[in-house]
C-alpha positions in Angstrom: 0.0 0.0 0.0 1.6 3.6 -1.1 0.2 6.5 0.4 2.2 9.9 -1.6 2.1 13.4 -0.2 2.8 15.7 -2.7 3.9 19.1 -1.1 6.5 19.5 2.0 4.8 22.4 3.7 2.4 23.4 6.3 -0.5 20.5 4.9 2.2 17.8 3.6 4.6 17.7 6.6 1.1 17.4 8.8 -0.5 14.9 6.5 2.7 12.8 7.1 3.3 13.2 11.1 -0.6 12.8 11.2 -0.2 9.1 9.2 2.5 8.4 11.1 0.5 7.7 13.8 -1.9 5.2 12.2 1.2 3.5 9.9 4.0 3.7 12.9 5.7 0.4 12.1 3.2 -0.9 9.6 5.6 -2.6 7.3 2.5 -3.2 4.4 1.7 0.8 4.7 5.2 2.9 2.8 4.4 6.4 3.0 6.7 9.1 0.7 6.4 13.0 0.6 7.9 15.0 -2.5 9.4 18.1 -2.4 10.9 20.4 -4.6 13.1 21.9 -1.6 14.6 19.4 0.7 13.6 21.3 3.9 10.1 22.1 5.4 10.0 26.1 5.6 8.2 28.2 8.5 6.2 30.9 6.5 5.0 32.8 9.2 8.6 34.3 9.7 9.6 35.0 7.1 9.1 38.6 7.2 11.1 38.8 10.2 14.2 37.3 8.7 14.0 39.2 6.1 14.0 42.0 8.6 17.0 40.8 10.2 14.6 39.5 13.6 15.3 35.5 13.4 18.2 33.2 11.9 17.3 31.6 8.0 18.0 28.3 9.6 15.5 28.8 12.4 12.8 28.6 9.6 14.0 25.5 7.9 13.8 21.6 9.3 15.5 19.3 7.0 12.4 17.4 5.4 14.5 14.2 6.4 14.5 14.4 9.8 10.8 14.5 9.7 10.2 11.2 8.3 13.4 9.4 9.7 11.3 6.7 11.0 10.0 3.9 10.3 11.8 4.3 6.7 9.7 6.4 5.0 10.6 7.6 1.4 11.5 11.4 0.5 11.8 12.3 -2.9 13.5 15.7 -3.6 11.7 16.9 -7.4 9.3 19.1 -8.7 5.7 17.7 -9.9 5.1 18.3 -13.7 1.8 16.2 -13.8 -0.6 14.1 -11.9 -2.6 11.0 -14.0 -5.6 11.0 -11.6 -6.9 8.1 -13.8 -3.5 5.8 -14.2 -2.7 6.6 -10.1 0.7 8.4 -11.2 2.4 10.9 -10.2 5.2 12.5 -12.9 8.2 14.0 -11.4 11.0 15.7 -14.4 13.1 12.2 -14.4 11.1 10.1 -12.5 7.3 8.3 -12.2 5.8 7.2 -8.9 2.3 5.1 -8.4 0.4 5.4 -5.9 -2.6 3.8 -4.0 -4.0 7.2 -2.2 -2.6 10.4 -3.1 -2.5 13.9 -0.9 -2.5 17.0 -2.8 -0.7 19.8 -0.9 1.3 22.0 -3.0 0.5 25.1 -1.5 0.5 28.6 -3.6 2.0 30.5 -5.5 2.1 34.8 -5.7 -0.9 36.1 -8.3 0.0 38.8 -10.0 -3.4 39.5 -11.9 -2.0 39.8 -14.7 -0.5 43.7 -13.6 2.3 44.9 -16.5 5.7 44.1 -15.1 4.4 43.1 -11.5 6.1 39.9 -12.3 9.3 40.7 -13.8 9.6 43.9 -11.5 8.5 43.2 -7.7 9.6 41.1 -5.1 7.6 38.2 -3.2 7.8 36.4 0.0 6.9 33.0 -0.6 10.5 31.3 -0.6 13.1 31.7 1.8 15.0 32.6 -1.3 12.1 35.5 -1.2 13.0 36.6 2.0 16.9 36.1 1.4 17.1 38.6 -1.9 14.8 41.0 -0.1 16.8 41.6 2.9 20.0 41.8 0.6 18.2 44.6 -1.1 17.2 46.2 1.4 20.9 46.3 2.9 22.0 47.2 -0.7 19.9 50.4 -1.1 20.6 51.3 2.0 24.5 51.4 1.2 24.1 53.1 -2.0 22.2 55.6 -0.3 25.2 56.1 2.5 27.5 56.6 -0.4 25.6 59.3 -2.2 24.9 57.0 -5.4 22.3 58.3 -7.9 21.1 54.3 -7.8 20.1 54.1 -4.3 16.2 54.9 -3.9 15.0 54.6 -0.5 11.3 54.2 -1.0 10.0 51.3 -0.7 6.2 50.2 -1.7 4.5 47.0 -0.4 1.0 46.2 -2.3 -1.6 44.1 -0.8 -3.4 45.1 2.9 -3.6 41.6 4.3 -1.7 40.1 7.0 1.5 39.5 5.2 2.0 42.9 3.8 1.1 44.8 7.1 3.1 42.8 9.3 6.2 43.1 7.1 5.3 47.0 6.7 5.5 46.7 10.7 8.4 44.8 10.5 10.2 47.4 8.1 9.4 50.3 10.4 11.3 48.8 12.6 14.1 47.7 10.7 15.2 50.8 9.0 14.2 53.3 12.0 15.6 51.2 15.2 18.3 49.3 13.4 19.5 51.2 10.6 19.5 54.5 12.1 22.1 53.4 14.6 24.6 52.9 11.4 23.6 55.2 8.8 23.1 58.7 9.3 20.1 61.0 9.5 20.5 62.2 6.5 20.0 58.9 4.6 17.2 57.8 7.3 15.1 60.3 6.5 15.4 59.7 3.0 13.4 56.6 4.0 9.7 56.3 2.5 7.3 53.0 3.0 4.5 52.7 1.6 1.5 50.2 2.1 -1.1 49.8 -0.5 -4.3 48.2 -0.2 -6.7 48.1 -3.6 -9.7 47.8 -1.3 -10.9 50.6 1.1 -9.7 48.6 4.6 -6.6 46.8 5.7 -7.0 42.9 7.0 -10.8 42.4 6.3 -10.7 39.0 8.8 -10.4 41.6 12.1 -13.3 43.8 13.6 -13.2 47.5 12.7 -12.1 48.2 16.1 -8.3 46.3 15.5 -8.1 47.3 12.0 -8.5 50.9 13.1 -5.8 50.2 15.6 -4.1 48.4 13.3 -4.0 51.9 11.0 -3.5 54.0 13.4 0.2 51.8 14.5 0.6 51.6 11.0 1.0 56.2 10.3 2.8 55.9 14.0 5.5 54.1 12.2 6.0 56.4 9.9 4.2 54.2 7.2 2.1 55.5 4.2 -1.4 53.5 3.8 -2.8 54.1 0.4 -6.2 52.5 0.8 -8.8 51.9 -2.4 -6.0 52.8 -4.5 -4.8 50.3 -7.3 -1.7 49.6 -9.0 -1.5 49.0 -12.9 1.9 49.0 -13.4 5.2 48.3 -12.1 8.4 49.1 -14.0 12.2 48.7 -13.0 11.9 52.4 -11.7 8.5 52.8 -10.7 5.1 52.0 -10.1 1.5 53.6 -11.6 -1.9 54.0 -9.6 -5.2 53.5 -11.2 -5.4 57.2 -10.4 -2.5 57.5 -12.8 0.2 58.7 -10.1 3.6 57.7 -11.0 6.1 57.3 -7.8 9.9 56.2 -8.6 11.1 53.5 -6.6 13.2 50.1 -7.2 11.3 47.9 -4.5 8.0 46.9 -5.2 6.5 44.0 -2.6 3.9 42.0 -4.1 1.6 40.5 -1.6 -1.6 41.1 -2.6 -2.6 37.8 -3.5 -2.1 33.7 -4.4 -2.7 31.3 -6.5 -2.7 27.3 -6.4 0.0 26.0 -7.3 -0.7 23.0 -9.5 0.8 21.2 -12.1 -0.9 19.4 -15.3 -3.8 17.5 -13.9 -5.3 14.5 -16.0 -9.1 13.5 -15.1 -12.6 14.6 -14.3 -11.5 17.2 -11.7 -13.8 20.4 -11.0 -12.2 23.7 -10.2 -13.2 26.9 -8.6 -12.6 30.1 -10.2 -9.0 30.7 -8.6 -8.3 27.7 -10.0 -8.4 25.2 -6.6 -9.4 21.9 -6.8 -13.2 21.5 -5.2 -13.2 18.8 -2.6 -16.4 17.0 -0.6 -16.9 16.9 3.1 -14.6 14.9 3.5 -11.9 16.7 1.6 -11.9 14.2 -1.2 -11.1 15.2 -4.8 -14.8 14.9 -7.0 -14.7 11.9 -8.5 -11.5 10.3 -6.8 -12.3 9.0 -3.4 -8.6 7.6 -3.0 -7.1 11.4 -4.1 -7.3 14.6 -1.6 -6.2 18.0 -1.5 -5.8 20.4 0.9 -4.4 24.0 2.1 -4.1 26.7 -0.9 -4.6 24.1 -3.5 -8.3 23.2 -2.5 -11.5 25.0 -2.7 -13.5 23.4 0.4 -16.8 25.6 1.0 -18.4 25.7 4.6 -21.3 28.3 5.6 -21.7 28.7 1.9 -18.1 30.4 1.6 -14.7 28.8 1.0 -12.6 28.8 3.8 -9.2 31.0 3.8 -6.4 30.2 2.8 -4.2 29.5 6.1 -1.9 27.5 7.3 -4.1 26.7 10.4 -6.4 25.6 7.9 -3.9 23.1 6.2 -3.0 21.7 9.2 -6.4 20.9 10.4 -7.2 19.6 7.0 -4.2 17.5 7.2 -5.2 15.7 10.4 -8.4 14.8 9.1 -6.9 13.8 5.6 -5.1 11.0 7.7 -7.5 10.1 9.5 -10.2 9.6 6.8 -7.1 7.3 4.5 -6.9 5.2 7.5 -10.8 5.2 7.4 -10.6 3.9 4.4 -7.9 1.3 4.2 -9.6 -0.4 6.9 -13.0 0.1 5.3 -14.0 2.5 8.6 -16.9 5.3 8.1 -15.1 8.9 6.7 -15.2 11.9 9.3 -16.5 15.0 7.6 -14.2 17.9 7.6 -15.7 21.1 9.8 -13.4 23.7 10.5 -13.5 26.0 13.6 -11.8 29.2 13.5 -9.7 29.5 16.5 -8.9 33.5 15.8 -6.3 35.5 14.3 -2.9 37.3 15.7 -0.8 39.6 13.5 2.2 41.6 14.8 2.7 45.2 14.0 6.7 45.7 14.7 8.5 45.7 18.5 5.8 45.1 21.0 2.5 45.7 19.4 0.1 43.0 18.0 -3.8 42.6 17.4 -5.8 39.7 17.6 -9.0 38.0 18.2 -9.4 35.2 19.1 -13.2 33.0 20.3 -14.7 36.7 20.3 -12.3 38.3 22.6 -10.3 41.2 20.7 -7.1 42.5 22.3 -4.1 44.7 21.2 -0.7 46.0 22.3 2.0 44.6 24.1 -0.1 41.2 25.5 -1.1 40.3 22.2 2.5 40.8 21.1 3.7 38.1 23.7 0.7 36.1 23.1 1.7 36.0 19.0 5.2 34.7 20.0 3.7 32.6 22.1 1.7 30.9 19.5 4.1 31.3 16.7 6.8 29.4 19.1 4.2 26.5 19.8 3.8 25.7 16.1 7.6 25.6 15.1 8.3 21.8 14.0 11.2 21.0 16.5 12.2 22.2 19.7 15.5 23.0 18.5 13.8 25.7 16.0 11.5 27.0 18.9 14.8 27.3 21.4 17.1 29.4 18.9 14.1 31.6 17.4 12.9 32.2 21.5 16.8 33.3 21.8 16.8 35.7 18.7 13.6 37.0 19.9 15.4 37.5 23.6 18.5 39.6 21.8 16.3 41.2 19.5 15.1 43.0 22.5 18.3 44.3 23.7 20.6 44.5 20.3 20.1 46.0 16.6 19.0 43.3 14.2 21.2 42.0 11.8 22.2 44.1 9.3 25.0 41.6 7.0 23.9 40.5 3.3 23.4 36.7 3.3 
């Protein structure tokens, strides 16, 4: 019996430790998890490295060291296309079969189509993301100490929802706590960031109340919220409003939106209109009881409306996924998917946070510790959680890292 994960992140890694417990030591049961990257990557933080708050390799576990027992299989390639109806999964040089099948290869940045958004902005889905970002934001800065024409301190984020704000809060903090202890004033104040949001409010999931907080931390940190206000273009110098306002800058940081990322799919499969896979109750590909999906790559519809896409999400997903495969090897009823919302926590720079969470809203420094809190709890291994708790502790008492990686 083969059971194939396809996707090493939030959903995949869960789908695996949640089989793991049905399968420990089941010789007849060989589970295998492909990856493109060999490493399973903490998204949530990767603002804050970027940001010079945590270590890269706090974020990454090596996806081997997940699976290291019972001998389960990891294979290090890229999906170019699932045969739903022939049970096989196509890798560049290699084929794999498969009796039950988990779909869970996340998403991908959507750049609606926007002239030059692509080739012209930056993203935050990869630690190689986050990695080029933080080297260009060192870069510009040092251009800008040495009085070259190139360096252009302004720098634009587009999309209002949590990831933009909290690296717009993240950013603030950056440039005016940590880089204004080694560059002068003179290039400090040169500084510019600017968040845009197409629609006419910032992280739609919180109450009015925390998203007026939220605003009002924002223009405290000395960031620019353009709300209702779209962009059209993006060049290698600049970037144009619907409004037609031009504004020169060399960092554009798309994180308005995402996309499933799938490969070539053969078979009856029924999509939404973003493109995810529709799954039943019980999170079951239509028409392929033996395939799921879950995470960014599924549409699954509760209350009438499909629910976000999250990692908490994924990860409940994922434990039901298991459960409902072991369900069905051993010819056991299915347990329908419902998912409960536990709440939302986002942090806006050094000691601030909002959240809301089982009706109770909250903000400042209490949510701040109770977002680390959290954050820490969800961290693979206890090795991650230990160094990132330490970085957090200096972070506190030191500048950030400043040093190009």
């Amino acid at each position: 019996m083969k059971i194939v994960i396809l996707g090493g992140g939030f959903g995949g890694v869960y789908t695996l430790k949640y089989l793991h417990r049905f399968f420990h030591n089941k010789k007849e049961v060989k589970l295998i998890l492909v990856n493109k990257k060999n490493y399973f990557l903490f998204t949530p933080l990767l603002h804050e490295f970027a940001t010079g708050g945590v270590s890269l390799e706090n974020l990454v576990e090596p996806v081997r060291e997940i699976i290291k027992c019972c001998d389960y299989e990891f294979i290090h390639g890229e999906v170019e296309k699932i045969d739903l109806e022939k049970k096989i999964v196509y890798l560049r040089k290699k084929e794999i079969k498969y009796d039950y099948l988990v779909i869970a290869l996340g998403s991908k940045t959507n750049f609606y189509n926007i002239p030059g958004a692509k080739e012209n902005s930056f993203t935050l889905k990869s630690l190689d993301d986050a990695i080029k970002l933080r080297n260009h934001f060192i870069h510009m800065f040092e251009l800008a100490a040495n009085n070259d024409n190139e360096g252009n301190l302004t720098f634009v984020i587009v999309g209002g929802g949590a990831t933009g704000v909290e690296l717009a809060g993240e950013m603030s903090d950056y440039f005016y706590k940590t880089f204004s202890k080694i560059y002068s004033k003179e290039v400090i104040s040169k500084v510019k960031i600017i968040l845009i949001e197409r629609g006419n409010e910032l992280i739609s999931q919180f109450s009015p109340k925390l998203r007026q907080k939220a605003l009002e931390r924002l223009k405290k940190q000395n960031i620019n919220v353009l709300l209702s206000k779209g962009v059209v273009e993006v060049g290698e110098n600049f970037f144009k409003l619907d409004d037609g306002e031009i504004i020169k800058t060399k960092t554009v940081i798309w994180t308005a939106g995402i996309e499933p990322n799938l490969p070539e799919i053969i078979g009856n499969v029924e999509r939404d209109n973003k493109g995810r896979l529709i799954v039943n109750e019980y999170l079951q590909v239509k028409n392929y009881e033996n395939v799921f999906a879950i995470g960014d790559v599924c549409c699954f519809v509760q209350n009438e409306k499909p629910l976000p896409q999250l990692a908490q999400v994924a990860v409940r997903q994922a434990e039901i996924t298991g459960k409902n495969i072991f369900n069905l090897i051993k010819n056991k009823p299915l347990e329908k998917f419902i998912y409960k919302h536990q709440g939302d926590l986002i942090s806006l720079g050094r000691f601030f946070a909002i959240g809301e969470i089982k009706g109770f809203a909250f903000s400042g420094f209490f949510a701040w510790i109770l977002w680390r809190v959290v954050y820490l709890s969800k961290m693979i291994s206890n090795k991650d959680k230990i160094k990132t708790f330490i970085d957090w502790l200096l972070d506190i008492f030191y500048p950030r890292d400043s040093t190009e990686t």
